[in-house]
Residue frames relative to the residue before (quaternion, step in Angstrom):
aa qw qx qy qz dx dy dz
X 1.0000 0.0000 0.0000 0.0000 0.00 0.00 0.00
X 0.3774 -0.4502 0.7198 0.3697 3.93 -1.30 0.61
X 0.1951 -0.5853 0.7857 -0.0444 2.99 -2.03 1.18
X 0.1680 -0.8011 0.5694 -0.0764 4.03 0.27 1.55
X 0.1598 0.7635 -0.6235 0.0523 3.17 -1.47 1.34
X 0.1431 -0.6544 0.6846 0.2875 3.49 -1.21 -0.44
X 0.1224 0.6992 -0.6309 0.3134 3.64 -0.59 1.25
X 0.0921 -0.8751 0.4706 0.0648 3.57 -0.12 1.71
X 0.8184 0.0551 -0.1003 0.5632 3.32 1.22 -0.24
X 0.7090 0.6284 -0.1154 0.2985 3.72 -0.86 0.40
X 0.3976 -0.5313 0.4984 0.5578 3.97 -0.54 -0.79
X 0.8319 -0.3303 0.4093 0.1767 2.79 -1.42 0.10
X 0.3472 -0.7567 0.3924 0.3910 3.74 -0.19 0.90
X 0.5835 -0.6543 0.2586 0.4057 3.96 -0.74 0.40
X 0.6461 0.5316 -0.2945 0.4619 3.12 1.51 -0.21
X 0.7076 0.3763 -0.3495 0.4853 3.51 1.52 0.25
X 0.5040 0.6530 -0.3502 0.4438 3.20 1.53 0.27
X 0.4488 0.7035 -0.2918 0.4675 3.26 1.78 -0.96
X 0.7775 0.2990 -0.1327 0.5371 3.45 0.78 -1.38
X 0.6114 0.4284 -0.4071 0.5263 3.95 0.43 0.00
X 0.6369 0.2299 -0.5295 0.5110 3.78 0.93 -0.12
X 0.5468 0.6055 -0.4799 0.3226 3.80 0.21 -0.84
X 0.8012 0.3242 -0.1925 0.4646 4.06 0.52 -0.68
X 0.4507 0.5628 -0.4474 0.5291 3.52 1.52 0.13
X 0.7260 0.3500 -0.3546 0.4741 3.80 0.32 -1.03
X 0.7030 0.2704 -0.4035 0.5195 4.06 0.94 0.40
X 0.8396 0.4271 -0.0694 0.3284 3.56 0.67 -0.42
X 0.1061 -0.7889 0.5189 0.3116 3.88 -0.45 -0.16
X 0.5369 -0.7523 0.3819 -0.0080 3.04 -0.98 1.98
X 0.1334 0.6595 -0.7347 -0.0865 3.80 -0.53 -0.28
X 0.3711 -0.6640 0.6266 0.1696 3.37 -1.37 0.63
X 0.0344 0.8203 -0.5675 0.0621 3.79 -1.06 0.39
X 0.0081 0.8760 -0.4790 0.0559 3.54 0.42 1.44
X 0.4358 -0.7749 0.4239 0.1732 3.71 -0.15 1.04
X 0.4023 0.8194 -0.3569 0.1983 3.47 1.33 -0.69
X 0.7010 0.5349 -0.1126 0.4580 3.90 -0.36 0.20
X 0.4712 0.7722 -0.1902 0.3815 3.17 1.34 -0.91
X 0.2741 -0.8133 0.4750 0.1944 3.93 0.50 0.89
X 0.7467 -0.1101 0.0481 0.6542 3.49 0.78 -1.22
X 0.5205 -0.6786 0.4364 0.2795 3.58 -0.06 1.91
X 0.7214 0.4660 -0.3352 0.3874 3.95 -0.29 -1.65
X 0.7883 0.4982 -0.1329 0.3356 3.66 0.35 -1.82
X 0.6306 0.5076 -0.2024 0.5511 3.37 1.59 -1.34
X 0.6001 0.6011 -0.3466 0.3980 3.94 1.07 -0.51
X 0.7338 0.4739 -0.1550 0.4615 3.11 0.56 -1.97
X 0.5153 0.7556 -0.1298 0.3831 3.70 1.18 -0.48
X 0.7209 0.3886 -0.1213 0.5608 3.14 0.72 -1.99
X 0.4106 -0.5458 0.7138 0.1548 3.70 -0.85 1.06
X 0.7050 0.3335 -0.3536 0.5165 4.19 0.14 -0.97
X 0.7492 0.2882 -0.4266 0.4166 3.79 0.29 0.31
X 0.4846 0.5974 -0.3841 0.5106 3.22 1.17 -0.19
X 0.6696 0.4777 -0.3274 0.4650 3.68 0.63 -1.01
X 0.6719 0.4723 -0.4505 0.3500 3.35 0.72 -1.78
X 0.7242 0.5523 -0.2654 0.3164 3.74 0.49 -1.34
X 0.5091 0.5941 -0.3151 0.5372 3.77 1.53 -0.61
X 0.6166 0.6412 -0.2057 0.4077 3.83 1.22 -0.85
X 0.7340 0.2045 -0.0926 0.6410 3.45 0.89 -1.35
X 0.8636 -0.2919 0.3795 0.1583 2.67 -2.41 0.29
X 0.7491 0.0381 0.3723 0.5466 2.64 0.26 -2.08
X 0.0147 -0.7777 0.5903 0.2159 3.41 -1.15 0.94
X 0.1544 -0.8122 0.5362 0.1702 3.52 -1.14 0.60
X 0.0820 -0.8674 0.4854 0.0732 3.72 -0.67 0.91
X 0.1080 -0.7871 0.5918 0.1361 3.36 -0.72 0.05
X 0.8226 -0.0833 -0.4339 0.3579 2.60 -1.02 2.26
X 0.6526 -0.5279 0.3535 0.4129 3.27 -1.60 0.38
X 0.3881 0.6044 -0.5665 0.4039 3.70 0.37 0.44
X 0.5673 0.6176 -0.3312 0.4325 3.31 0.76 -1.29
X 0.4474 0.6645 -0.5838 0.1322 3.83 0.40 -0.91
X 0.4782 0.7358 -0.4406 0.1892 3.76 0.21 -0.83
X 0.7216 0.4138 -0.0648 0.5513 2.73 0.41 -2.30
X 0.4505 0.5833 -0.4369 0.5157 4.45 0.63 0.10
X 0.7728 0.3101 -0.2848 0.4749 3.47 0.29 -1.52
X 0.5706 0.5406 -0.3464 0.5120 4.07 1.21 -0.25
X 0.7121 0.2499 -0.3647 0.5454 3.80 0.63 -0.72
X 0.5448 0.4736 -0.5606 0.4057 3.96 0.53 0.24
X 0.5442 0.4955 -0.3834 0.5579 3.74 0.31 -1.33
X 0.7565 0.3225 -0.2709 0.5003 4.14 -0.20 -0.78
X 0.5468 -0.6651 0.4987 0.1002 3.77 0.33 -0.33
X 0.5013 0.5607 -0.3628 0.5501 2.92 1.56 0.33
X 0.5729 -0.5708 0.5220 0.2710 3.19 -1.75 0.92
X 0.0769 -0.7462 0.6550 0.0902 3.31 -1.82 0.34
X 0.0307 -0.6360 0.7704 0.0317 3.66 -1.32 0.34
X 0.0530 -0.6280 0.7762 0.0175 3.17 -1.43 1.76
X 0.3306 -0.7535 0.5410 0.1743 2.80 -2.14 0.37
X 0.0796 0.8707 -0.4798 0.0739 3.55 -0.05 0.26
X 0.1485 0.8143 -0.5448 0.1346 3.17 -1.75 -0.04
X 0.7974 0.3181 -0.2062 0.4696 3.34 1.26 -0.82
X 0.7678 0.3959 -0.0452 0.5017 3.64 -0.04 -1.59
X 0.7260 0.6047 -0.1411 0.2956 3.12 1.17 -1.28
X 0.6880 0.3942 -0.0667 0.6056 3.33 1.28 -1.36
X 0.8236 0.4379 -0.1322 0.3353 3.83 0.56 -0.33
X 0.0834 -0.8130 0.5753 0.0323 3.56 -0.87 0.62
X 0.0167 0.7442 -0.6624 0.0841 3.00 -1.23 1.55
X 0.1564 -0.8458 0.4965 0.1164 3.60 0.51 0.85
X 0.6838 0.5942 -0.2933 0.3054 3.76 1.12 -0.73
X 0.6663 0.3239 -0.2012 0.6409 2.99 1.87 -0.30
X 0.4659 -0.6830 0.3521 0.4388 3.78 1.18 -0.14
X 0.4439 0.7610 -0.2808 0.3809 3.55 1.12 0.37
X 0.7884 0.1447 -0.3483 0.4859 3.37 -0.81 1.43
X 0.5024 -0.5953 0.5255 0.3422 3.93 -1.30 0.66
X 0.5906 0.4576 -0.4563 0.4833 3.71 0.20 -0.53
X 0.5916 0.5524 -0.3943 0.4352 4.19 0.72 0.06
X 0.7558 0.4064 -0.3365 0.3878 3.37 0.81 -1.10
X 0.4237 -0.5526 0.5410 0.4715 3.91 -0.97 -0.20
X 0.8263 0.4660 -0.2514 0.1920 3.26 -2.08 -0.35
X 0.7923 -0.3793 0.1606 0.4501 3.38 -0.40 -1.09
X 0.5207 0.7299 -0.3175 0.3087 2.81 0.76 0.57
X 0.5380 0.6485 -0.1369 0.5208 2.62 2.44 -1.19
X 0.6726 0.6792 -0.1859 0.2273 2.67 1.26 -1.47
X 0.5959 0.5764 -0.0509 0.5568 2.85 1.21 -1.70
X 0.5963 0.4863 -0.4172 0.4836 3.91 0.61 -0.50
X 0.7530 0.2853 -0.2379 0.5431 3.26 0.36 -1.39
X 0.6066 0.4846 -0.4984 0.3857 3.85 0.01 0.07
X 0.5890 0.3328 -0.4684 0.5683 3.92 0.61 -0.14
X 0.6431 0.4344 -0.4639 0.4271 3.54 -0.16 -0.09
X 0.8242 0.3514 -0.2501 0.3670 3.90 0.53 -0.49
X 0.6284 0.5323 -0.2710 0.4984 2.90 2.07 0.09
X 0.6031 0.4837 -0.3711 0.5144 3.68 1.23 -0.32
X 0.4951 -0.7242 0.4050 0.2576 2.96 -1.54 1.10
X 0.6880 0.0610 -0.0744 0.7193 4.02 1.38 0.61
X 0.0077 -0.7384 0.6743 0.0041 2.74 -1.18 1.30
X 0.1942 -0.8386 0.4829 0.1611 3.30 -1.02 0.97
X 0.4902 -0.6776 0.5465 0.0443 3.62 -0.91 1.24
X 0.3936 -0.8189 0.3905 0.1482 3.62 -0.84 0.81
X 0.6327 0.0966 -0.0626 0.7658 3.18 1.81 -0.52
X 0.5536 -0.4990 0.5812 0.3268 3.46 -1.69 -0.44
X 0.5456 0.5418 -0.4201 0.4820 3.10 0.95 0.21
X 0.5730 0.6418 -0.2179 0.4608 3.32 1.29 -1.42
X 0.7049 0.4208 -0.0668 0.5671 3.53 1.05 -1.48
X 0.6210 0.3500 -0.4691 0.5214 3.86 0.85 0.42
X 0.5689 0.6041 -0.4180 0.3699 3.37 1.20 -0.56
X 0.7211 0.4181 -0.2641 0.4853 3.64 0.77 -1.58
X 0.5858 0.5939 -0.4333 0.3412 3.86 0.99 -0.02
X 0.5407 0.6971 -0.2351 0.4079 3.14 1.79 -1.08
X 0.8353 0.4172 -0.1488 0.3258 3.05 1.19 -1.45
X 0.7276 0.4691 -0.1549 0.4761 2.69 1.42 -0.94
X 0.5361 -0.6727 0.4633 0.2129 3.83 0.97 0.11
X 0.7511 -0.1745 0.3261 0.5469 3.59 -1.22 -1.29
X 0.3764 0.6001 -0.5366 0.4585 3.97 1.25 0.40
X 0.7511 0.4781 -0.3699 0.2653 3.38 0.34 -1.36
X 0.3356 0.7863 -0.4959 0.1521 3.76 0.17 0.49
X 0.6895 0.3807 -0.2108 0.5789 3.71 1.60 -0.19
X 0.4418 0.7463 -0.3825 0.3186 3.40 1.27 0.26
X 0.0667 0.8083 -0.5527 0.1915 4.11 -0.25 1.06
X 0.4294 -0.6657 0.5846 0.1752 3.49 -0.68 1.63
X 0.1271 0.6076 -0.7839 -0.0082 3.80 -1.60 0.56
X 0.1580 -0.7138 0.5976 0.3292 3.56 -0.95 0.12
X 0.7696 -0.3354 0.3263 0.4345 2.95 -1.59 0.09
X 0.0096 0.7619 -0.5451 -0.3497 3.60 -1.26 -1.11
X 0.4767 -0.7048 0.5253 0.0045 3.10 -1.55 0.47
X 0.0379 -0.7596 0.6396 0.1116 3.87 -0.09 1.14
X 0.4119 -0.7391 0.5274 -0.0773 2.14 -1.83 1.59
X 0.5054 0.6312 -0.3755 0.4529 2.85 1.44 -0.12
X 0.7691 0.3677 -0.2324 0.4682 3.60 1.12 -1.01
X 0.7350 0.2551 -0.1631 0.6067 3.54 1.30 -0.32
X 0.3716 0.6404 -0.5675 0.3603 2.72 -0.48 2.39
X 0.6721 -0.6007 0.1617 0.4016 3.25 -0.99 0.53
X 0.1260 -0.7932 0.5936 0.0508 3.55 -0.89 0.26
X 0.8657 0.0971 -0.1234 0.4753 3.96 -0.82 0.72
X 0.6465 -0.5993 0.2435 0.4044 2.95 -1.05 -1.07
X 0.3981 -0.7421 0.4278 0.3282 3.73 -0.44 0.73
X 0.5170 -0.5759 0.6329 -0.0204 3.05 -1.85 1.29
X 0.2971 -0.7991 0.4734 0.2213 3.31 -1.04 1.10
X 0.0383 -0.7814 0.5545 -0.2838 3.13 0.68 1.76
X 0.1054 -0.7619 0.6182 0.1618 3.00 -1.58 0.65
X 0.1479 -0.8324 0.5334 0.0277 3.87 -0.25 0.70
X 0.0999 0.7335 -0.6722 0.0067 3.42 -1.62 0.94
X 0.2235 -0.8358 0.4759 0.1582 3.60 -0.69 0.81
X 0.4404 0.7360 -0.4996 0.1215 3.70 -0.61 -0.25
X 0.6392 -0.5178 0.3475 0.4500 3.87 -1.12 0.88
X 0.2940 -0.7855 0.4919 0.2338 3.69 -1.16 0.37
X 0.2622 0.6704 -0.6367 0.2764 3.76 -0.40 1.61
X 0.6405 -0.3595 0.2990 0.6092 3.52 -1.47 0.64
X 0.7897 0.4528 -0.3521 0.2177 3.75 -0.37 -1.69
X 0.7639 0.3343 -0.3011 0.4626 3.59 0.88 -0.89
X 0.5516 0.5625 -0.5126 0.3414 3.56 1.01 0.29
X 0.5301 0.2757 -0.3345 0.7287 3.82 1.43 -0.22
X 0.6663 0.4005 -0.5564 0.2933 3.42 -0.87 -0.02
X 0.6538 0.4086 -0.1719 0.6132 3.92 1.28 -0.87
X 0.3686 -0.6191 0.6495 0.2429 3.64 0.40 -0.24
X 0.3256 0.3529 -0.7963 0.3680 3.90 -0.18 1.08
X 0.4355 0.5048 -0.6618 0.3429 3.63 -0.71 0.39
X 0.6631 0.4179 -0.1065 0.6119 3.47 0.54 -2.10
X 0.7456 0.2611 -0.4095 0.4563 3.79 -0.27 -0.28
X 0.5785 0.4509 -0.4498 0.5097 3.92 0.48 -0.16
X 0.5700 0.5381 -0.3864 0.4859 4.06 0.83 -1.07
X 0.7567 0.4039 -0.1927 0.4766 3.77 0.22 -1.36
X 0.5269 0.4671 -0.5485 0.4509 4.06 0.78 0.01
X 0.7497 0.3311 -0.3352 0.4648 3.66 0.40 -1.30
X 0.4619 0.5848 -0.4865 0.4560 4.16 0.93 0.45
X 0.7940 0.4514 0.0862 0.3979 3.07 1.31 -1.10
X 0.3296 0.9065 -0.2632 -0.0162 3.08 1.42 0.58
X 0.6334 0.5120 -0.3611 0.4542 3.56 1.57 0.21
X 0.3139 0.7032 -0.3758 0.5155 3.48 1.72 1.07
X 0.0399 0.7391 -0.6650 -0.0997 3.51 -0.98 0.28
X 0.2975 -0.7392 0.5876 -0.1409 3.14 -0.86 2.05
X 0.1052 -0.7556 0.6443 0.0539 3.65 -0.70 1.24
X 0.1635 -0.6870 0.7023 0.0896 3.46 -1.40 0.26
X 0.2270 0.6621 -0.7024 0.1296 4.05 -1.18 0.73
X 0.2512 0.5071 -0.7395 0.3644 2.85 -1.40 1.65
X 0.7819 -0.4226 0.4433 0.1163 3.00 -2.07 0.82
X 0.0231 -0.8328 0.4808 0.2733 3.45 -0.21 0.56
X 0.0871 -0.8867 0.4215 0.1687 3.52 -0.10 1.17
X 0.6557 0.2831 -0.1652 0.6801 3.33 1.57 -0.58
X 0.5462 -0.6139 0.5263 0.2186 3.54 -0.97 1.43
X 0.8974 0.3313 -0.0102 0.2911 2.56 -0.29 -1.73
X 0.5018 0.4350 -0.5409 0.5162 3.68 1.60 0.55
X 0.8296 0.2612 -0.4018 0.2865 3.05 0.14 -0.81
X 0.5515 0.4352 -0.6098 0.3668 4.20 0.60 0.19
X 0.5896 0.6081 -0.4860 0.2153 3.37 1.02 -0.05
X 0.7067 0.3983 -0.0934 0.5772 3.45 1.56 -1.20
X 0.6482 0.2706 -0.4408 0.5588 3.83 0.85 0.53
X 0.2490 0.7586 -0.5211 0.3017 3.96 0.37 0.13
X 0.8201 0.0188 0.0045 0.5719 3.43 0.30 -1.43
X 0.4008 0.7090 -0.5287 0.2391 3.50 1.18 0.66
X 0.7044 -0.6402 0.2261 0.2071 3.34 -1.05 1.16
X 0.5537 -0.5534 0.3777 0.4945 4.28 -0.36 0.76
X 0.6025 0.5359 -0.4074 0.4287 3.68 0.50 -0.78
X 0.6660 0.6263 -0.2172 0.3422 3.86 0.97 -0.09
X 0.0171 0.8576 -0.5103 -0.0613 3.55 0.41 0.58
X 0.0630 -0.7916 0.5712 0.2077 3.80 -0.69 0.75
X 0.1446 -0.8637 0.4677 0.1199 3.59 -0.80 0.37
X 0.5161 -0.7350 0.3614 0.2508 3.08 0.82 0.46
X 0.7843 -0.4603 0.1344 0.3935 2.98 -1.20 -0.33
X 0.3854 -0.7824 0.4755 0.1148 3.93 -0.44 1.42
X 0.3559 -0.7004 0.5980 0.1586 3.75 -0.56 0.99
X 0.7419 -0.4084 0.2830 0.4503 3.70 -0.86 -0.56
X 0.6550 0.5392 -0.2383 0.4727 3.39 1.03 -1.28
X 0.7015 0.3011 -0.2588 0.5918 3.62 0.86 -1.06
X 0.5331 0.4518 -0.5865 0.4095 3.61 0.06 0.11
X 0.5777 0.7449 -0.2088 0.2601 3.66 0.66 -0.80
X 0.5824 0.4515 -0.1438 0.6605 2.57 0.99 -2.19
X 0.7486 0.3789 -0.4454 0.3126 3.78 -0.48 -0.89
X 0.6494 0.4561 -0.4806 0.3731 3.43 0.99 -0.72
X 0.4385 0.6923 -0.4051 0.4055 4.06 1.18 -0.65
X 0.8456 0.2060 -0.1237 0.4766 3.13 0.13 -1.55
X 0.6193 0.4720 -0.4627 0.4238 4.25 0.32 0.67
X 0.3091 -0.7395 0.5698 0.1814 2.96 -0.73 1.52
X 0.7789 0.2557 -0.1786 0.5441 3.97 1.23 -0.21
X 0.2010 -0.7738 0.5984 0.0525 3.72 -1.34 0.95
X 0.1258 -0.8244 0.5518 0.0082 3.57 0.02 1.19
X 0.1110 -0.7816 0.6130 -0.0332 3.25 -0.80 1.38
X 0.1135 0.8513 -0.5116 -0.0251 4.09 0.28 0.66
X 0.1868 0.8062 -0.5473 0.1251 3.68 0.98 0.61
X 0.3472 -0.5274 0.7228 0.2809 3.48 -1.84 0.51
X 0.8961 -0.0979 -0.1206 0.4157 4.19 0.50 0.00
X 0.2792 0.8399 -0.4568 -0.0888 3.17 -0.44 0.08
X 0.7775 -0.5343 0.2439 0.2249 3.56 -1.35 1.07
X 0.6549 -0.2063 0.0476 0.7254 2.95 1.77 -1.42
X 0.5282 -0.5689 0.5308 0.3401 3.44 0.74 -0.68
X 0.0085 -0.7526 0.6579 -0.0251 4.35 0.92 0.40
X 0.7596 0.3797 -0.2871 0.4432 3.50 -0.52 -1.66
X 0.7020 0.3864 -0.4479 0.3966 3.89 0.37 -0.61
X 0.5692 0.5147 -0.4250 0.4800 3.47 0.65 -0.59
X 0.5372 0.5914 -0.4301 0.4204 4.10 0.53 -1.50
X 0.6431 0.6747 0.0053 0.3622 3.27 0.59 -1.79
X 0.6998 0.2462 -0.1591 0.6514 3.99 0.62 -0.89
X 0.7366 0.1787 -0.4741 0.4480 3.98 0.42 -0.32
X 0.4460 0.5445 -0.6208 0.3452 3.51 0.39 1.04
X 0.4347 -0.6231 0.4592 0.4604 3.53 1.31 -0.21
X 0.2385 0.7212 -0.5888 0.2761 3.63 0.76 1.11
X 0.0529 -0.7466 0.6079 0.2650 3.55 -1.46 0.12
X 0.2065 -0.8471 0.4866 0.0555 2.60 -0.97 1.74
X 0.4317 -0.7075 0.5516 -0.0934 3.32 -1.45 1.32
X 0.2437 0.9010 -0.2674 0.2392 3.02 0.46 1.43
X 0.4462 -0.6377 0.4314 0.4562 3.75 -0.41 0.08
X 0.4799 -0.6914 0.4790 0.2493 3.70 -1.17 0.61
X 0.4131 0.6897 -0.4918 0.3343 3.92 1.04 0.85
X 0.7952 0.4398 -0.1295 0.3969 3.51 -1.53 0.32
X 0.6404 -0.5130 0.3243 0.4707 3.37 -0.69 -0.85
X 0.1550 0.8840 -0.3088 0.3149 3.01 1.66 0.16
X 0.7233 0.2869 -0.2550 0.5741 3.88 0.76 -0.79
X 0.6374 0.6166 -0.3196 0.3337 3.57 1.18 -0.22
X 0.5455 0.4793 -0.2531 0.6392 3.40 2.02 -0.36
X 0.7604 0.4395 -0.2726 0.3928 3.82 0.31 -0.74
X 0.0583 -0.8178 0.5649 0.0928 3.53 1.23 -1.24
X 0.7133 -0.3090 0.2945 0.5558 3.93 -0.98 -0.63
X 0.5502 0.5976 -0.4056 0.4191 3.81 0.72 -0.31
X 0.7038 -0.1118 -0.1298 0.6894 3.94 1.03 1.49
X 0.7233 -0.5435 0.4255 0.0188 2.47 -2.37 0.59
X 0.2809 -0.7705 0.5433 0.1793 3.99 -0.24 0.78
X 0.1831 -0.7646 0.5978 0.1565 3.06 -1.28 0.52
X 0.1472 -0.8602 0.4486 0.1927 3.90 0.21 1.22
X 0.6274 0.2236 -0.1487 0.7309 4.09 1.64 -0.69
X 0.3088 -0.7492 0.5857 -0.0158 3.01 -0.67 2.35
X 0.4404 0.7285 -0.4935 0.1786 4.11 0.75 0.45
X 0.6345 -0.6268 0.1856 0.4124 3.44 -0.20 1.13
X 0.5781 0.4597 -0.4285 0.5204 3.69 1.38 -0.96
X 0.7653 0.4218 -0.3543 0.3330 4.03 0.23 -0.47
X 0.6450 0.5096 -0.3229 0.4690 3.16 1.33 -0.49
X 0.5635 0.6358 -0.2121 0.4828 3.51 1.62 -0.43
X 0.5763 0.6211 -0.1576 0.5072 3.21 1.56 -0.71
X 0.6505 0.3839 -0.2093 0.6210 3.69 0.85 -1.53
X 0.5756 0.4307 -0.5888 0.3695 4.07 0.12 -0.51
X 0.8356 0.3752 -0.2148 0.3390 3.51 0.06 -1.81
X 0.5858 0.5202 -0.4510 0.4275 3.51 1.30 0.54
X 0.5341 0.5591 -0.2865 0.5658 3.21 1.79 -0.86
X 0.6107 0.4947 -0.3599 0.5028 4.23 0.91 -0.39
X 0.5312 0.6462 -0.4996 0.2251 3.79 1.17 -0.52
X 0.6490 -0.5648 0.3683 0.3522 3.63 -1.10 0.32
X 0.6972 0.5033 -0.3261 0.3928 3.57 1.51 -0.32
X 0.6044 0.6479 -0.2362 0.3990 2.80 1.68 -0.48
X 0.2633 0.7686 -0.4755 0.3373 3.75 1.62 -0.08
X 0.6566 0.5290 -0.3744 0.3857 3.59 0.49 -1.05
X 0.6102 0.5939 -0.4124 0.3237 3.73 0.99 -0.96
X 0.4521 0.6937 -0.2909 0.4793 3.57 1.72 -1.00
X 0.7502 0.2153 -0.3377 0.5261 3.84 0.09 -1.42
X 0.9106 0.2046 -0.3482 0.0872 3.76 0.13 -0.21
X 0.2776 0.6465 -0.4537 0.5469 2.70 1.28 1.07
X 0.5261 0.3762 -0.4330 0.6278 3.64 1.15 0.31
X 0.7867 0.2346 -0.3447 0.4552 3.52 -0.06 -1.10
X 0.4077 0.6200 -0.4993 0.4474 4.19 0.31 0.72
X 0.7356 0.2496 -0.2226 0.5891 3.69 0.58 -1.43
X 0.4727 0.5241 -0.4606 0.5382 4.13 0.57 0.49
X 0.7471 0.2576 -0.2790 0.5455 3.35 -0.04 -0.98
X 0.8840 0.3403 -0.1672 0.2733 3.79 -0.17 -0.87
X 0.7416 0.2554 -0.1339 0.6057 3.50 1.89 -0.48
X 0.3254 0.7231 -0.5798 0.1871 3.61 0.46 0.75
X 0.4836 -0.6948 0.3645 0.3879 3.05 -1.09 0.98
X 0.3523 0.7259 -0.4830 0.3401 3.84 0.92 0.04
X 0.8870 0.2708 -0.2158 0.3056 3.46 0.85 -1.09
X 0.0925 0.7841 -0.4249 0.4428 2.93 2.63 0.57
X 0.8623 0.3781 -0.0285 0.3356 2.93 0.17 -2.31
X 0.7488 0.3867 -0.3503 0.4087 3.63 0.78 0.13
X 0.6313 0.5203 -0.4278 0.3843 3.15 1.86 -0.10
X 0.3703 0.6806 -0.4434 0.4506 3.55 1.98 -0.41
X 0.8128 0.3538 -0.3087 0.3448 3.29 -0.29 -1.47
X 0.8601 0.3265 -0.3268 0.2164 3.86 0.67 -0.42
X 0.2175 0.7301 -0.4210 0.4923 3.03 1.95 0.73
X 0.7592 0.4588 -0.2616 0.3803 3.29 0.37 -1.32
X 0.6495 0.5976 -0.2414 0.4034 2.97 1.32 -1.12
X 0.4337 0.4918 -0.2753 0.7030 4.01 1.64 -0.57
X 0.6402 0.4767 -0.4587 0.3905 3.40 0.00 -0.24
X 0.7085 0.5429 -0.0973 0.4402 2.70 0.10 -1.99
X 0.8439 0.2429 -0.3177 0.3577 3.72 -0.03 -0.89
């Protein structure tokens, strides 16, 4: 099968790597990254090497509506397809500049057209999958929630937790408001006998010296976190602040609870569908209220919210049921 991305710099995100190893140990892969592409639609239908790559395999699988191109190539060829999607793709926040179903023209287009052209699209949450129902209307007939998954075996707790608070997420203008590090930087300096970590990528200098400058000693930024140190941090935080305005599923919270975090979070997206009762919501996201729910979420009774909020992402995100829901899609596909 062609394994389709857009991925402008880097490895692979961990949650598409999850799936490109999961279909290698059943499948032989070719990889096909779209990045680079001046005018995505025109530069596809064009390229004879994507045309071949897709004439080659079985089955193409992409992940996300960006991907649409290479769809309108494995239709024209006859060749099945299975997109994935859920985030950027299906949503529209214009106030922050955030999601393809915002912009006009082609761009929209082309989102919502891989979705109505693959024969199954899978959706990361049910939230994710009311969203693409919204958009898509009388399209939405191939549309099937899988969540993500999460190994538990490598993300778990270890020593002793620290009354740390942690939030992760890449650092540009959009994902600093889309994730609430704005609101979680606002609530440290609310919060000054708290210690408040931050790790993420800095992709955009000049947002984040713009928003950590006057950001408060109680505030530790770490930058960008490899695997191992993401870990540790999830080990050593006894809290996992999620303040998002949307999210698809919520990975790092989930990474995060089977460490036996408690996670503290806004109720948006799919976002109650990962946490369930196993932590605390914030519904008024002002720093004194959001400052409030951590150091209740740090009480000593509240420790329990930690073990089940591990045994939740076990039972409900293992990558096992990733991997058996991958392999029997494909299989429906395929036959």
């Amino acid at each position: 099968m062609l394994f389709v991305y857009i991925q402008r710099m880097g490895s692979l995100p961990s949650f598409m790597f999850q799936d490109l190893a999961i279909l290698r140990d059943e499948y032989e892969v070719e990889e096909l990254n779209l990045f680079g592409f001046t005018h995505p639609f025109r530069d596809v239908l064009t390229s004879r090497q994507i045309w071949r790559a897709i004439a080659r395999n079985d089955l193409v699988f992409a992940w996300f509506g960006s991907c649409s191109p290479a769809l309108v190539v494995a239709r024209a060829l006859r060749k099945p397809a299975v997109l994935v999607g859920g985030g950027y793709d299906i949503v529209s926040l214009p106030e922050i500049g955030y999601g393809l179903i915002s912009v006009r023209g082609w761009q929209q287009f082309f989102a919502t057209l891989g979705f109505r052209l693959a024969n199954r699209v899978l959706l990361f949450s049910d939230a994710s999958r009311k969203s693409a129902q919204d958009v898509l209307g009388n399209g939405a007939h191939n549309l099937q929630t899988l969540y993500l998954g999460v190994d538990g075996d490598y993300y778990k707790p270890q020593g002793i937790k620290q009354p740390w608070i942690l939030t992760i997420g890449y650092m540009d203008r959009t994902s600093i408001r889309r994730k609430g590090i704005d609101t979680f930087i606002s609530t440290a300096a609310a919060a000054h006998d708290l210690s408040f970590r931050l790790g993420g990528k800095p992709i955009d200098q000049s947002a984040v010296d713009e928003y950590l400058t006057a950001a408060p000693l109680n505030l530790s930024y770490l930058g960008y976190l490899d695997d191992v140190q993401l870990l540790h941090e999830y080990q050593q935080a006894k809290v996992y602040t999620q303040l998002s305005m949307h999210e698809g599923f919520g990975l790092a919270i989930a990474e995060a609870m089977a460490c036996e975090c408690v996670p503290v979070v806004t109720a948006v997206g799919s976002i109650p569908e990962v946490v369930g009762d196993a932590g605390l919501y914030v519904s008024d996201t002002r720093p004194a209220n959001v400052a409030s729910t951590i150091k209740e979420a740090l009480k000593p009774h509240n420790e329990q919210l930690g073990r089940l909020a591990r045994e939740r992402v076990l039972d409900m995100f293992p990558i096992s049921k990733r991997g058996d829901g991958l392999r029997a899609v494909i299989k429906e596909v395929l036959s």
